[in-house]
ZADO-1210 file (C-alpha; in nm, 4 decimals, padded with zeros to 6 digits):
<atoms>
<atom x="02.4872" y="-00.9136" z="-02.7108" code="UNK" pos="1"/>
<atom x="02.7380" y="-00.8733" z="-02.4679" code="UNK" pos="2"/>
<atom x="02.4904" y="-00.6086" z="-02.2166" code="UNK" pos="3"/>
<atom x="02.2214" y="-00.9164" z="-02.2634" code="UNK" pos="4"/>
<atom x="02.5041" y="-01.1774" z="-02.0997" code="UNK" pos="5"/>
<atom x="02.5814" y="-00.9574" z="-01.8308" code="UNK" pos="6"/>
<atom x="02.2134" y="-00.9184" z="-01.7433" code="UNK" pos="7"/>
<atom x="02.1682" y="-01.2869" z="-01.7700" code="UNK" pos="8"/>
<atom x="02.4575" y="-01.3443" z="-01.4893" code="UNK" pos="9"/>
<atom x="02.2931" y="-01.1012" z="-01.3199" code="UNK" pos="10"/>
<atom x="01.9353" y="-01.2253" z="-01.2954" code="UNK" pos="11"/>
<atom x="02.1466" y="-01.6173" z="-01.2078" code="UNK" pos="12"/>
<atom x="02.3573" y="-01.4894" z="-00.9206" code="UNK" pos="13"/>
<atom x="01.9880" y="-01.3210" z="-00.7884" code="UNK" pos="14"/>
<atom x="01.8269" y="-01.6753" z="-00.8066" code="UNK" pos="15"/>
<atom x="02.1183" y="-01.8633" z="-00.6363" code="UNK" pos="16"/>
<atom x="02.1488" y="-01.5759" z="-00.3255" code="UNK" pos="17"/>
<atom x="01.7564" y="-01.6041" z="-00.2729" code="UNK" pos="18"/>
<atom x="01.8079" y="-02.0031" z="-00.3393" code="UNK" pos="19"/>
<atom x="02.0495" y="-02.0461" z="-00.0537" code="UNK" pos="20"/>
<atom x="01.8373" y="-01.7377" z="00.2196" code="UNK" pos="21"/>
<atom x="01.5815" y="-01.9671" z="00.1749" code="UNK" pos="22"/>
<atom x="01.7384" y="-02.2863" z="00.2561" code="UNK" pos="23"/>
<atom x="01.8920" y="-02.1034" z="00.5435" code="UNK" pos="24"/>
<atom x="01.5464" y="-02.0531" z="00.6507" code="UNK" pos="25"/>
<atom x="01.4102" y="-02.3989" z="00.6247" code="UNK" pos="26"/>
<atom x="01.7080" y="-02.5360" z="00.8311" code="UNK" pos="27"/>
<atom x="01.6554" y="-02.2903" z="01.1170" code="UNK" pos="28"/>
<atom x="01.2723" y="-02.4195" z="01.1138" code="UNK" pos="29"/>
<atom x="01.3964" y="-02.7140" z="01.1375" code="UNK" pos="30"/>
<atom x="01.6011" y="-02.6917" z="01.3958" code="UNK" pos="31"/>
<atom x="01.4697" y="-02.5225" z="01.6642" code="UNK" pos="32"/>
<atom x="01.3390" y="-02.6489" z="02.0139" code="UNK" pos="33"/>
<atom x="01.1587" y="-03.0241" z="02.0209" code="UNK" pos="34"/>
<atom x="00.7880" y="-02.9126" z="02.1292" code="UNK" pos="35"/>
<atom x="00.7591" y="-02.9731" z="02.4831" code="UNK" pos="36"/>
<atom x="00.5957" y="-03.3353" z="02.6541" code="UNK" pos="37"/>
<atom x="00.3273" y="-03.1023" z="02.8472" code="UNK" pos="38"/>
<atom x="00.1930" y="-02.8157" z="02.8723" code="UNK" pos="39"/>
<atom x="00.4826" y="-02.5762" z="02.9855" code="UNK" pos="40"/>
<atom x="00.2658" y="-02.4191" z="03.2997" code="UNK" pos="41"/>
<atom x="00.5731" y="-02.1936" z="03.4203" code="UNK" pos="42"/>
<atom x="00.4627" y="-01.9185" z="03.2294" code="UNK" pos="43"/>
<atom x="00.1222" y="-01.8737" z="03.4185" code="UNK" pos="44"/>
<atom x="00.1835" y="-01.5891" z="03.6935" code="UNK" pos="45"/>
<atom x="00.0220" y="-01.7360" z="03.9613" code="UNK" pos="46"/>
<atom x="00.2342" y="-02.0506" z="03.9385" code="UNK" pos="47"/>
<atom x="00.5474" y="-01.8050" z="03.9921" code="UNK" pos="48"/>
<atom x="00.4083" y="-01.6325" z="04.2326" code="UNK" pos="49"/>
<atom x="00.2529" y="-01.8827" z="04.4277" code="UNK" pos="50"/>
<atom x="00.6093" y="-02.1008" z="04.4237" code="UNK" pos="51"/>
<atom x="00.8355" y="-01.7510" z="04.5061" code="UNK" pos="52"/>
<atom x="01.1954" y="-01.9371" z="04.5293" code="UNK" pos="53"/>
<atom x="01.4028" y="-01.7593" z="04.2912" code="UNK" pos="54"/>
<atom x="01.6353" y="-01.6300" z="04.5726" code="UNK" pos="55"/>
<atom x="01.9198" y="-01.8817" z="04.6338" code="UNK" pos="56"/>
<atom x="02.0719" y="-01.8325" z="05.0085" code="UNK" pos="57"/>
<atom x="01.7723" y="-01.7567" z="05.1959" code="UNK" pos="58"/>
<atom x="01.6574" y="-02.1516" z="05.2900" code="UNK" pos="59"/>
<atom x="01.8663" y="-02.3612" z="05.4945" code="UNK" pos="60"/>
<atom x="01.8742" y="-02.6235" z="05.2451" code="UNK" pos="61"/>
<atom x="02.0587" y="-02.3688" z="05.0052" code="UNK" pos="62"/>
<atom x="02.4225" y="-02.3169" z="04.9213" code="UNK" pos="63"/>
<atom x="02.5181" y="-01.9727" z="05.0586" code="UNK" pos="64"/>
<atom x="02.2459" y="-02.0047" z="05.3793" code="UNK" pos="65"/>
<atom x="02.4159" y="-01.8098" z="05.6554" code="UNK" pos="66"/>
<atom x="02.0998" y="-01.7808" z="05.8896" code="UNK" pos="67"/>
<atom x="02.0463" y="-01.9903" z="06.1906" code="UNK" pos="68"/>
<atom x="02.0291" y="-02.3895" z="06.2357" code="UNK" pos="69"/>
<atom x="01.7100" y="-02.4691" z="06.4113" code="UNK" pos="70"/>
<atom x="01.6419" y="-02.8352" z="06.5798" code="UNK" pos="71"/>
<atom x="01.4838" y="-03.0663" z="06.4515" code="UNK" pos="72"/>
<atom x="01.2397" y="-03.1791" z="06.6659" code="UNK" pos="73"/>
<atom x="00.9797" y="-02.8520" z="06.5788" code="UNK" pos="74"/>
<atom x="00.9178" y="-02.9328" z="06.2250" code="UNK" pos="75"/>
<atom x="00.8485" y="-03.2975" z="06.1962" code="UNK" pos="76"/>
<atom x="00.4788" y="-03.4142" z="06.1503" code="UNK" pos="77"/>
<atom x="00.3781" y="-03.5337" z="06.5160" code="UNK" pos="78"/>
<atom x="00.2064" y="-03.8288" z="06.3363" code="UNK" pos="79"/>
<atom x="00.4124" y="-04.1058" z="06.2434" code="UNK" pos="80"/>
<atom x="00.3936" y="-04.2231" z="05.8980" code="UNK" pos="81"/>
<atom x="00.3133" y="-04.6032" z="06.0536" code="UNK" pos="82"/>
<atom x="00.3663" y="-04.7458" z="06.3368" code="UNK" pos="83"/>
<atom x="00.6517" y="-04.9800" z="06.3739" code="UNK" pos="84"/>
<atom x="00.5889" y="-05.3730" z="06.3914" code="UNK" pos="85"/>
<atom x="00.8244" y="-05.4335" z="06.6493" code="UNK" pos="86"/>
<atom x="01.1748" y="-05.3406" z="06.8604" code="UNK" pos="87"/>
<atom x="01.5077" y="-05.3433" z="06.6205" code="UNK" pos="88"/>
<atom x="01.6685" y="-05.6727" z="06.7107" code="UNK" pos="89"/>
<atom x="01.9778" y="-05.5044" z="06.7991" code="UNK" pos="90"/>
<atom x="02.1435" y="-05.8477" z="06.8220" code="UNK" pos="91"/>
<atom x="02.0918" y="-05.9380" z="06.4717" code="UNK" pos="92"/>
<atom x="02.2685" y="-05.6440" z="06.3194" code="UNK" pos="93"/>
<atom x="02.5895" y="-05.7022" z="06.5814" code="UNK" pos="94"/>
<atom x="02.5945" y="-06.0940" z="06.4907" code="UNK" pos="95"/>
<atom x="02.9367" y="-06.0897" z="06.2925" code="UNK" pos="96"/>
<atom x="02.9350" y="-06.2023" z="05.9300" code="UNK" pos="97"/>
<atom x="03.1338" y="-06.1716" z="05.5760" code="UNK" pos="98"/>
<atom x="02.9604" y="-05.8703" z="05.5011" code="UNK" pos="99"/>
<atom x="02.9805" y="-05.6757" z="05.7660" code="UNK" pos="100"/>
<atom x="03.2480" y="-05.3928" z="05.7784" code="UNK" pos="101"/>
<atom x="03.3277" y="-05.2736" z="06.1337" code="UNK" pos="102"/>
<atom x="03.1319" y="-05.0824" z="06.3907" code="UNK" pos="103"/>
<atom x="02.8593" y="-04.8279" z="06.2481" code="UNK" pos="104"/>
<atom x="02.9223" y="-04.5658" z="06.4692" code="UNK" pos="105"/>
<atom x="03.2681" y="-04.5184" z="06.3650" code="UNK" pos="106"/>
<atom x="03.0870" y="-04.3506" z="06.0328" code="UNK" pos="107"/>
<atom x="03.0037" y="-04.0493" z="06.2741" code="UNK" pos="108"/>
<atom x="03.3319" y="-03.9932" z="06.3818" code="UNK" pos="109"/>
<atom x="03.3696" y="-03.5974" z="06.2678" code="UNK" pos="110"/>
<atom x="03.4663" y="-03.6143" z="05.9228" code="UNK" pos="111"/>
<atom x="03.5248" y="-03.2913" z="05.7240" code="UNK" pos="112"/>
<atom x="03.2123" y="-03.2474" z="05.5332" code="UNK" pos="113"/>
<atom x="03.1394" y="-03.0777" z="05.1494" code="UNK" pos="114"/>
<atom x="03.0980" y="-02.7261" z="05.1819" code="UNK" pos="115"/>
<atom x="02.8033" y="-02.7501" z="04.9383" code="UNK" pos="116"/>
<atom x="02.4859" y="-02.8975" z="04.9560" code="UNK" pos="117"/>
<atom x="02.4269" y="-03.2421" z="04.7229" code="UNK" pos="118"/>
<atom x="02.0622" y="-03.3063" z="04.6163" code="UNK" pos="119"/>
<atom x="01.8823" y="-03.5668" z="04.5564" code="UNK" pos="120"/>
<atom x="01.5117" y="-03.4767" z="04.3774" code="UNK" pos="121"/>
<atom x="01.2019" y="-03.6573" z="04.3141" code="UNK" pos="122"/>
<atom x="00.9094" y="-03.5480" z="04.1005" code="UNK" pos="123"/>
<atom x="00.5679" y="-03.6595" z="04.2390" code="UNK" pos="124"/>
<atom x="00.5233" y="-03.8275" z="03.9451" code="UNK" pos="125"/>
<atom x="00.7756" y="-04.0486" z="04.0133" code="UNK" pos="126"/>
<atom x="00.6302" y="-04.1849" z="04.3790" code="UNK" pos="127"/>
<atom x="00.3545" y="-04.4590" z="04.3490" code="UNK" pos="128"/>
<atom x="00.1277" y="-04.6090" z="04.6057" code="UNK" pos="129"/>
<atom x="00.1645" y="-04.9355" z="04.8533" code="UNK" pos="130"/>
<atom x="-00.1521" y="-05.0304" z="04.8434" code="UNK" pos="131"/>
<atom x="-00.3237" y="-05.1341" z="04.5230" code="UNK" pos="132"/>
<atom x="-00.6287" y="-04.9846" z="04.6452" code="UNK" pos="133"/>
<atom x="-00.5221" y="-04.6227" z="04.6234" code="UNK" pos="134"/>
<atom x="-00.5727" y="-04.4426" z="04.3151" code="UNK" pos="135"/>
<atom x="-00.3855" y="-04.1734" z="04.1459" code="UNK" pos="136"/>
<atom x="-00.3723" y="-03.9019" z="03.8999" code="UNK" pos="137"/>
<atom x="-00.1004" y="-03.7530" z="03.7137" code="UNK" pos="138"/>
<atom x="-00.2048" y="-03.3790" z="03.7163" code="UNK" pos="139"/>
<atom x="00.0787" y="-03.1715" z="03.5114" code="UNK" pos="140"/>
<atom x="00.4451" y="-03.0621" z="03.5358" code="UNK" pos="141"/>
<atom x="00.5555" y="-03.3457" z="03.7773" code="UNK" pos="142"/>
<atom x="00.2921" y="-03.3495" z="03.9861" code="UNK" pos="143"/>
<atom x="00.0298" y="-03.6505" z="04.1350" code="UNK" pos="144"/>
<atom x="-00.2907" y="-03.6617" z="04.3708" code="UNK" pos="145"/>
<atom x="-00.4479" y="-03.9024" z="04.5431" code="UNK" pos="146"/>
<atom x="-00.7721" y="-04.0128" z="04.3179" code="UNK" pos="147"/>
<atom x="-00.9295" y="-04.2623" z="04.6542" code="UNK" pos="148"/>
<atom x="-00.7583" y="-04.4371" z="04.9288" code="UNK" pos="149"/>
<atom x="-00.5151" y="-04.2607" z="05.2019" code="UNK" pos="150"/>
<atom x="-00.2455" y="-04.4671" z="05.1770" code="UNK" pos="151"/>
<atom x="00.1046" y="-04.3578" z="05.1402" code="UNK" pos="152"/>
<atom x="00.3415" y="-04.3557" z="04.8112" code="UNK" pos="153"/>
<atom x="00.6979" y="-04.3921" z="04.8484" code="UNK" pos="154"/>
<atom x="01.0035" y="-04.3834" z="04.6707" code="UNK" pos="155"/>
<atom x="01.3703" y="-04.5729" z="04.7625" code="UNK" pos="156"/>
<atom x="01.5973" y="-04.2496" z="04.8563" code="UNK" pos="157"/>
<atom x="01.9269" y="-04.2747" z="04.6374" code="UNK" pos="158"/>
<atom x="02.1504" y="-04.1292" z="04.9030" code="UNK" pos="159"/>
<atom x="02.5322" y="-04.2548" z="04.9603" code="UNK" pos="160"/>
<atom x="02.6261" y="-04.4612" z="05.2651" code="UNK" pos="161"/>
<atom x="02.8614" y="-04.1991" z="05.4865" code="UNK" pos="162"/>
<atom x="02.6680" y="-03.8864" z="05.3710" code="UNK" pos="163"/>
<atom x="02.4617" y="-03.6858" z="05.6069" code="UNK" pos="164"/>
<atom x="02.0908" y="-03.5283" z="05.5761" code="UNK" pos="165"/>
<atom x="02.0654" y="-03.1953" z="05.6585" code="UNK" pos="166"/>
<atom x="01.7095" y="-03.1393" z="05.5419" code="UNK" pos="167"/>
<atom x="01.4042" y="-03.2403" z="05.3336" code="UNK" pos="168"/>
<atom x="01.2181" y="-03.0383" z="05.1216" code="UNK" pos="169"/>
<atom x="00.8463" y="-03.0664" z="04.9949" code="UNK" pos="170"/>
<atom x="00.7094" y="-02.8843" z="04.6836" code="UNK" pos="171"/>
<atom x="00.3198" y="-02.9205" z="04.6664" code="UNK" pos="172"/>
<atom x="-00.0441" y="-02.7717" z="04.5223" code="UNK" pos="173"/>
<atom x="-00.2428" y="-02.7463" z="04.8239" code="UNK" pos="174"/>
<atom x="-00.5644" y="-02.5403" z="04.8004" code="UNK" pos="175"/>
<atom x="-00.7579" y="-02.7346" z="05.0548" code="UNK" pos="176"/>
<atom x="-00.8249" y="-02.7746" z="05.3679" code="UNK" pos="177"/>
<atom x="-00.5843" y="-03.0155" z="05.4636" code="UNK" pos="178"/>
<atom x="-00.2391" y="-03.0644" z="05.4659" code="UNK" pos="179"/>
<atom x="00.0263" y="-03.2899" z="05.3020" code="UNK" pos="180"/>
<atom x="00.3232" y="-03.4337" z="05.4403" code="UNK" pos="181"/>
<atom x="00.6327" y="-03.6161" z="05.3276" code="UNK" pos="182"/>
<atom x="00.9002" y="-03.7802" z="05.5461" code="UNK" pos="183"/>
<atom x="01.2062" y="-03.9779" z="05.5489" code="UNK" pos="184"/>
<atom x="01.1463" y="-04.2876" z="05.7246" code="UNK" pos="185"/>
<atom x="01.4499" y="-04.5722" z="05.7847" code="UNK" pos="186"/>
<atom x="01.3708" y="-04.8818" z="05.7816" code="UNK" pos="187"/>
<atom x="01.6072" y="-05.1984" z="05.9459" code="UNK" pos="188"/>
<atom x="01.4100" y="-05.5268" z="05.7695" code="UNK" pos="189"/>
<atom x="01.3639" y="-05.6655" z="06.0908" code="UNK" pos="190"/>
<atom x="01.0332" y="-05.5340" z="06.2311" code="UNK" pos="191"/>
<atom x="01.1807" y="-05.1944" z="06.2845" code="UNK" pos="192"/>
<atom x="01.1078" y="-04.8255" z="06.1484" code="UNK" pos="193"/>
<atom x="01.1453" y="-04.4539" z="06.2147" code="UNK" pos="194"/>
<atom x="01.0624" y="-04.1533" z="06.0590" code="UNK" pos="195"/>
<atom x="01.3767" y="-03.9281" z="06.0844" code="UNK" pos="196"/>
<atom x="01.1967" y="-03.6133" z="05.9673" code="UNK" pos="197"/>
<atom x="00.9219" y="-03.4343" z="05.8190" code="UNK" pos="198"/>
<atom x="00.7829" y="-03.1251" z="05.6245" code="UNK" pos="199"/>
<atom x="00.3971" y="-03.0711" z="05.5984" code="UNK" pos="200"/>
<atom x="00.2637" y="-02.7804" z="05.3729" code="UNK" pos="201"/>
<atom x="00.0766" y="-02.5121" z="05.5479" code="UNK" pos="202"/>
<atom x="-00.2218" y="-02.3007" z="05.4400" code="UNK" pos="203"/>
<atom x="-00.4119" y="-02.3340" z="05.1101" code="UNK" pos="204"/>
<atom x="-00.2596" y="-02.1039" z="04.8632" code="UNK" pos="205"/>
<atom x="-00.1331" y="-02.3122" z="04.5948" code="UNK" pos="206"/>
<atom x="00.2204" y="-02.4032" z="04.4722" code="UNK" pos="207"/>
<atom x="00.4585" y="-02.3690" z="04.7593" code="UNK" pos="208"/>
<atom x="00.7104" y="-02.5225" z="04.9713" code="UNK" pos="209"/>
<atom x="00.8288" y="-02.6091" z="05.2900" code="UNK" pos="210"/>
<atom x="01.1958" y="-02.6885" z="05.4175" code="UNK" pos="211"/>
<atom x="01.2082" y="-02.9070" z="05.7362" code="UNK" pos="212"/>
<atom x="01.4433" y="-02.7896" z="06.0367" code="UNK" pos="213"/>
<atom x="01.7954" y="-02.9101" z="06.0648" code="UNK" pos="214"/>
<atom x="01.8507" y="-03.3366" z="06.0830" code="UNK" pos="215"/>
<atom x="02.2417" y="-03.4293" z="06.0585" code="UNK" pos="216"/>
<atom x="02.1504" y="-03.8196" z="06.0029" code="UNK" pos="217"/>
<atom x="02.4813" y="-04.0054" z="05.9172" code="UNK" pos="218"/>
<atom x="02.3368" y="-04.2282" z="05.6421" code="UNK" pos="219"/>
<atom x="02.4117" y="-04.6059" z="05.6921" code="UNK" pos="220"/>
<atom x="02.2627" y="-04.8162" z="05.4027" code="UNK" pos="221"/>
<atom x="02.4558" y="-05.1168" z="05.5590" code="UNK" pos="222"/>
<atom x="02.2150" y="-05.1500" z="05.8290" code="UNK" pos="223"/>
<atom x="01.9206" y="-04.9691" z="05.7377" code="UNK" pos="224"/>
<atom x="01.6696" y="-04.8820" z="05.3879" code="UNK" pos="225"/>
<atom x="01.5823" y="-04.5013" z="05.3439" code="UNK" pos="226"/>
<atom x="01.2390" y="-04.4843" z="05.2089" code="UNK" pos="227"/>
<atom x="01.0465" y="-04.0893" z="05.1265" code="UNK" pos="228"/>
<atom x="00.6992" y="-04.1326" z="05.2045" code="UNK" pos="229"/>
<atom x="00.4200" y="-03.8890" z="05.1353" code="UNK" pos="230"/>
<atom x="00.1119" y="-03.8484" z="05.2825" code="UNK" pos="231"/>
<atom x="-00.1650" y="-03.7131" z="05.0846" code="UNK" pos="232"/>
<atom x="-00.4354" y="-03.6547" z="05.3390" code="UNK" pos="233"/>
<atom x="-00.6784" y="-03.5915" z="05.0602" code="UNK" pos="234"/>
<atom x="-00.7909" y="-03.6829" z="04.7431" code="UNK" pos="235"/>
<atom x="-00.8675" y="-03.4869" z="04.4298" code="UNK" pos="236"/>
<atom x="-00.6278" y="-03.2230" z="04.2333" code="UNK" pos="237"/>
<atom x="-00.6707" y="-02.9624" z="04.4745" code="UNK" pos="238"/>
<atom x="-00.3711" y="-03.1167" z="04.7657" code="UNK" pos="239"/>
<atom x="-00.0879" y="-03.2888" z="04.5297" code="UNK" pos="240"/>
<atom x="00.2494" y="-03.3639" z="04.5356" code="UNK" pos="241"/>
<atom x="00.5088" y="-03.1863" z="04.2910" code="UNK" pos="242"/>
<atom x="00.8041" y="-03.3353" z="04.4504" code="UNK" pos="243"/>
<atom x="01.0935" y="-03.4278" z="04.7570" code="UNK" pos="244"/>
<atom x="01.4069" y="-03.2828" z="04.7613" code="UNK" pos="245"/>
<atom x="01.6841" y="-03.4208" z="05.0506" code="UNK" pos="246"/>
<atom x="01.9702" y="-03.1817" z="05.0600" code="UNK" pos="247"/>
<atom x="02.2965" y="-03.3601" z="05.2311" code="UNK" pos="248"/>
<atom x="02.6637" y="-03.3432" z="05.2641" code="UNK" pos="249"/>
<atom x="02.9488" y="-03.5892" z="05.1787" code="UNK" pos="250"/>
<atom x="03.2313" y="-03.6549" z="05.4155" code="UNK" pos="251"/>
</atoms>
């Protein structure tokens, strides 16, 4: 009788080990990672080989970059992205008023700025056309084409008054003949607009990016609107745009 009991607890101890391994299981199932929105494309080669930036230091818009600063005026687009409506009515932005703080230029003055690099980064899929007659397509992982039309998309850059752009960035999926283009372009409300710089993709390989050349804008969003426009200069899913990246400093 007393061998019987002992088997008994032995046999209940086995169910309530193998009761609580496979809870243990269930839970972990359970658990694990929320199944991802899209398909997650980073795992096809050619998308890391085609995109190639897994060195950080060797771009000018990275921290760590000790290579050369080259002017600016070499990389922008020579087309603008629109031609401007009129002269800046200087006058208007001098005319004093309660919400106007001092002289501009006194922003520019030679503060000390961040030693790092701040970022601000767009997705294409996050840009949208001006004209209602341009058509779009969300293609995957962040990234848009133009589906008819040429007009541009744009997106309001999120960039503190006082900070200063060093350069812009454009990620892209080119495998045409064309190229695309994205700028920063300032605008003043008044009739007036510039574009302060640009980066256009070059050849037709796929994924890759291009960093423009050196700006130093001092940002003044008391005077002025920073817009990022892009530039499609084609339609269909082989030129899109997979996003903008403005690297600046703060004072």
């Amino acid at each position: 009788m007393r061998v019987s009991r002992k088997r008994m607890s032995f046999l209940l101890v086995v169910v309530i080990v193998g009761s609580l391994l496979a809870a243990a299981v269930v839970s972990a199932t359970q658990s694990g990672p929320v199944p991802a929105t899209e398909e997650n494309r980073a795992a096809q080669p050619e998308v890391q080989t085609a995109r190639g930036d897994t060195v950080i230091g060797d771009d000018p818009d990275e921290n760590g970059y000790n290579g050369p600063i080259v002017a600016a005026a070499a990389s922008a687009p020579a087309a603008p992205s629109e031609d401007s409506a009129s002269a800046t009515p200087q006058e208007l932005l001098a005319a004093p008023g309660p919400d106007q703080q001092g002289s501009p230029d006194s922003v520019a003055a030679g503060p000390e700025w961040s030693s790092n690099f701040y970022y601000f980064f767009a997705a294409g899929s996050s840009f949208r056309p001006r004209a209602s007659s341009t058509g779009w397509d969300y293609q995957s992982a962040g990234c848009i084409s133009a589906r008819s039309g040429t007009n541009i998309f744009t997106l309001h850059l999120e960039v503190p008054h006082g900070a200063r752009i060093d350069y812009l960035r454009i990620l892209y999926y080119d495998t045409s003949a064309s190229n695309t283009a994205g700028y920063i372009t300032r605008y003043d409300a008044h009739g007036g607009m510039s574009d302060l710089i640009g980066a256009t993709s070059t050849g037709n390989a796929g994924y890759g990016y291009v960093v423009s050349n050196y700006l130093g804008h001092i940002v003044d969003t008391e005077s002025n609107a920073y817009i990022l426009n892009w530039i499609p200069n084609g339609t269909g899913s082989s030129i899109r745009l997979c996003g903008l990246r403005v690297a600046y400093r703060l004072p």
